[in-house]
VORO-147914 format. One record per residue (C-alpha): residue number from 1; residue in one letter; x negated, y, z. Coordinates in steps of 0.5 Angstrom, whole numbers, plus 500, padded with zeros to 3 digits. Each point is the difference from the previous one (the first is absolute). Layout:
BEGIN
   lumvex   drenlo     u     v     w
      NUM        a     X     Y     Z
...
% end
This chain:
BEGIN
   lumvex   drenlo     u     v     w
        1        x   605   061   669
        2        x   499   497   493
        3        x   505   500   495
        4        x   505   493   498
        5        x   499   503   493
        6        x   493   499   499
        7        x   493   496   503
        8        x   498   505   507
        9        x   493   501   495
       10        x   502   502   494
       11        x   501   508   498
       12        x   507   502   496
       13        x   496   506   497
       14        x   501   507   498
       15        x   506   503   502
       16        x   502   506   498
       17        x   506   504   506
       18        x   504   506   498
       19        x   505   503   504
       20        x   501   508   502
       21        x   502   499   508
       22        x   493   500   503
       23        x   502   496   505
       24        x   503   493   497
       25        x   494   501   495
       26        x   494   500   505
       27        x   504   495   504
       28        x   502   494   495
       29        x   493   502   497
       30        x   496   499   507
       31        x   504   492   501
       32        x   499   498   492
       33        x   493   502   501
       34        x   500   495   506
       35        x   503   495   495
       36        x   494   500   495
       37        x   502   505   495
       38        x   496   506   498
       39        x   504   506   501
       40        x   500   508   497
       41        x   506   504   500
       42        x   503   505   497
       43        x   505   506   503
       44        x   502   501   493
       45        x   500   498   493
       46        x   494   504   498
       47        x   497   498   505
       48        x   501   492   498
       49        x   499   502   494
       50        x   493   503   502
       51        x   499   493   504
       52        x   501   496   495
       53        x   494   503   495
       54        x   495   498   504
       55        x   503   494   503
       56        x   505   493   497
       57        x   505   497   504
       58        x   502   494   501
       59        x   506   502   504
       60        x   503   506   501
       61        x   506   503   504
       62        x   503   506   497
       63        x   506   504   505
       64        x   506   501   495
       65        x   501   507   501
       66        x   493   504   501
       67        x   499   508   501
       68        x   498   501   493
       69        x   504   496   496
       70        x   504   492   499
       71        x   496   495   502
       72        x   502   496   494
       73        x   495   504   495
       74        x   494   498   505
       75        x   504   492   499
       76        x   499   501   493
       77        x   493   504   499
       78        x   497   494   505
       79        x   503   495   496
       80        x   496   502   493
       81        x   494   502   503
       82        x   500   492   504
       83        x   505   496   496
       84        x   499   494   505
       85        x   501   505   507
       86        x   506   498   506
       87        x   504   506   501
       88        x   504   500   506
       89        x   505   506   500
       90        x   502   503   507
       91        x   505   504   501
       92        x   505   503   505
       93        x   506   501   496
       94        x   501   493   498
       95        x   505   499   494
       96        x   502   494   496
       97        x   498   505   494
       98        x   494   502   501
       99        x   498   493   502
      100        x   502   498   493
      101        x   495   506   496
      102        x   495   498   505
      103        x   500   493   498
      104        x   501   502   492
      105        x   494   505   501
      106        x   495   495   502
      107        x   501   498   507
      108        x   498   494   504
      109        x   505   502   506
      110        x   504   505   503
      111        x   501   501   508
      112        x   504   505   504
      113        x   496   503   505
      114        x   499   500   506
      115        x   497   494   498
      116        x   495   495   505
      117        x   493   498   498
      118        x   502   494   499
      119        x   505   501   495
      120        x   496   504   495
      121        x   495   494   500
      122        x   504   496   499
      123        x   503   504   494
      124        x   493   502   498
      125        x   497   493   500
      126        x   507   495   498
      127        x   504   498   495
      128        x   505   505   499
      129        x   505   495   499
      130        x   501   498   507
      131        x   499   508   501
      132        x   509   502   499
      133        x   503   500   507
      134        x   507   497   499
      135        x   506   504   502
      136        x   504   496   504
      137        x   506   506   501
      138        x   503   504   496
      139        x   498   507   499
      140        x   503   506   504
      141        x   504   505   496
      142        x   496   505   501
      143        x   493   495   497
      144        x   505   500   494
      145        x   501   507   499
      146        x   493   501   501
      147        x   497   494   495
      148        x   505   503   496
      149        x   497   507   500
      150        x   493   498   500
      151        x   501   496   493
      152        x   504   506   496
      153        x   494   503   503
      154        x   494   495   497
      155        x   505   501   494
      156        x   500   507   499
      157        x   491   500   501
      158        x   500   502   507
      159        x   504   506   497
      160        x   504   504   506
      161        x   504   504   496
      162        x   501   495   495
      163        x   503   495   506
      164        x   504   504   503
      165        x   503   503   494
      166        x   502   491   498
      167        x   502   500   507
      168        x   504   506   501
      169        x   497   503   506
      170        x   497   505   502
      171        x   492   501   499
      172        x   499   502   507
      173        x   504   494   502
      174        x   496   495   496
      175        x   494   503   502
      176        x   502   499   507
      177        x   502   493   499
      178        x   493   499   497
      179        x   496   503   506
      180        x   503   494   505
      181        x   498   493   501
      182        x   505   495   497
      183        x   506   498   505
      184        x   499   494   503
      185        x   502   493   496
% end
């Protein structure tokens, strides 16, 4: 099936794939194949950064929380190493804050997983003015509370202890809070 975005017979070109589940990382990488992109990827951020020595992206897919570190220092990383690369990041803890140093650090576009094939292209290869989805209702109360704790997060350096300390919360109560998927709009 050919994209809307492009002609069927051009290629987008290199992409680099970067998430620790396994799983979303072979799937999604098998459906960008299929629509065009040559695809490595990497479980980690040494290995992404092993991949990009002998290989230059024109896109990339970077999972916001990886098993080694934060993915925003690969987001930057690429970003010096290829000025002009597309850097897509996918996450599964979706935050108004963590969308804004995404986009500050360089990114193209920020999607919240789980995320369609279609969508990713689109983020990969559109404009990313017509990429922000509009919000129609207000956010629920505990979507407030937790934005709020994710950007006294940012805030603080991603530090837990320093968040928690500013929020007058326990640390393992943060920590808890942090681990989970943010609550539905």
């Amino acid at each position: 099936m050919a994209s809307p975005l492009r002609p069927p017979t051009a290629r987008p070109g290199p992409l680099l794939f970067v998430d620790d589940e396994a799983a979303v990382r072979r799937s999604l990488a098998k459906l960008l194949e299929r629509r065009g992109f040559e695809v490595r990827t990497a479980g980690c951020l040494r290995e992404a950064y092993e991949a990009i020595a002998d290989f230059t992206p024109r896109f990339a897919v970077v999972d916001l929380n990886l098993a080694d570190g934060y993915g925003m220092e690969l987001v930057k990383g690429l970003k010096e190493a290829c000025p002009d690369i597309r850097i897509v990041v996918l996450t599964g803890y979706d935050s108004i804050a963590s969308s804004v140093v995404a986009m500050k650090a360089g990114a193209w576009g920020y999607l919240a997983k789980p995320v369609s094939v279609d969508r990713l292209e689109e983020a990969l290869l559109g404009d990313p003015a017509h990429l922000a989805e509009v919000e129609v209702r207000p956010m629920s109360a505990d979507r407030v509370r937790w934005e709020h704790i994710q950007r006294v997060f940012e805030q603080c350096g991603r530090n837990v202890s320093e968040t928690a300390r500013r929020l007058n919360m326990h640390r393992r109560t943060l920590q808890r809070i942090l681990s989970k998927r943010a609550p539905r709009p």
